[in-house]
C-alpha positions, 0 to 999 in steps of 0.5 A: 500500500505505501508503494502505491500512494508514494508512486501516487503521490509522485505522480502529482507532483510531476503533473504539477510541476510539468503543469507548472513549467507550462504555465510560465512558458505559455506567459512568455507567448510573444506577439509582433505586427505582420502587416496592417492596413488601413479599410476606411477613414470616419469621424468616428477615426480610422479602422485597420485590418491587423494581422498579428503573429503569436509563438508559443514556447511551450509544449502545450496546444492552446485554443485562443478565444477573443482576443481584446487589445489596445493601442497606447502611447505614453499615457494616451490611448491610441484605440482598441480592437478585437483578434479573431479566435486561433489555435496555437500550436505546441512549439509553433507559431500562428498568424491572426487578423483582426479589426482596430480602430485608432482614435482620430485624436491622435496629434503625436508625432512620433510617439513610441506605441505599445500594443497590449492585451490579454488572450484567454486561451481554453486548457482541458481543465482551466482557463488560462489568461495571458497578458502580451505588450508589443512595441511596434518598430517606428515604420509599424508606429507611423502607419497608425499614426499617419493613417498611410 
């Protein structure tokens, strides 16, 4: 009987720890802008198509739900917009789309944007959500700016 609950025993505490190890890696999924473009200029401000890259350094497949973002510079909100739904797979990498819309207000010259959000991504059991920021490169920053 001793046998059997230490073999028990350890066996959670290995799915704990491997459950540990894939938790903070999947906190360090790593975004970057692959392209954007502008769709239509309102009053209302200026809608973009944005297509986003995610890697995933863990081992796990993770089923990315809505993702909300915003785009901000110093203590300026610049706008927000909505990722479609993806799956990430183990060790890869996968590109998404999604719709911003970015404020007409916007007078800075060049400013430095940072891109932040957080994605739920669905486990078997649980519900992990994950905070990203991105710093888009200076010519990534004067598309949004610039509406060119």
């Amino acid at each position: 009987m001793g046998k059997k609950a230490l073999a028990v025993i350890l066996v959670i505490i290995g799915i704990a720890v491997f459950g540990y190890t894939q938790y903070a890696s999947a906190s360090q999924i790593s975004v970057a802008i692959t392209s954007s473009k502008l769709i239509e200029k309102t009053d209302k401000g200026s809608l973009y198509n944005l297509e986003l890259e995610f890697k995933n350094p863990s081992l796990l497949m993770l089923n990315a739900g809505k993702t909300d973002f915003t785009l901000s510079t110093e203590d300026k909100t610049l706008g927000g917009g909505t990722l479609d739904p993806f799956m990430l797979p183990a060790m890869g990498k996968i590109t998404t789309n999604g719709m911003f819309l970015k404020d007409q207000s916007t007078d800075s010259k060049n400013p430095q944007v940072k891109i932040s959000g957080t994605t739920k991504y669905q486990l078997l059991f649980a519900t992990l959500d994950v905070p990203f920021t991105y710093y888009p490169t200076q010519d990534q920053t004067r598309e949004f700016i610039q509406d060119s």
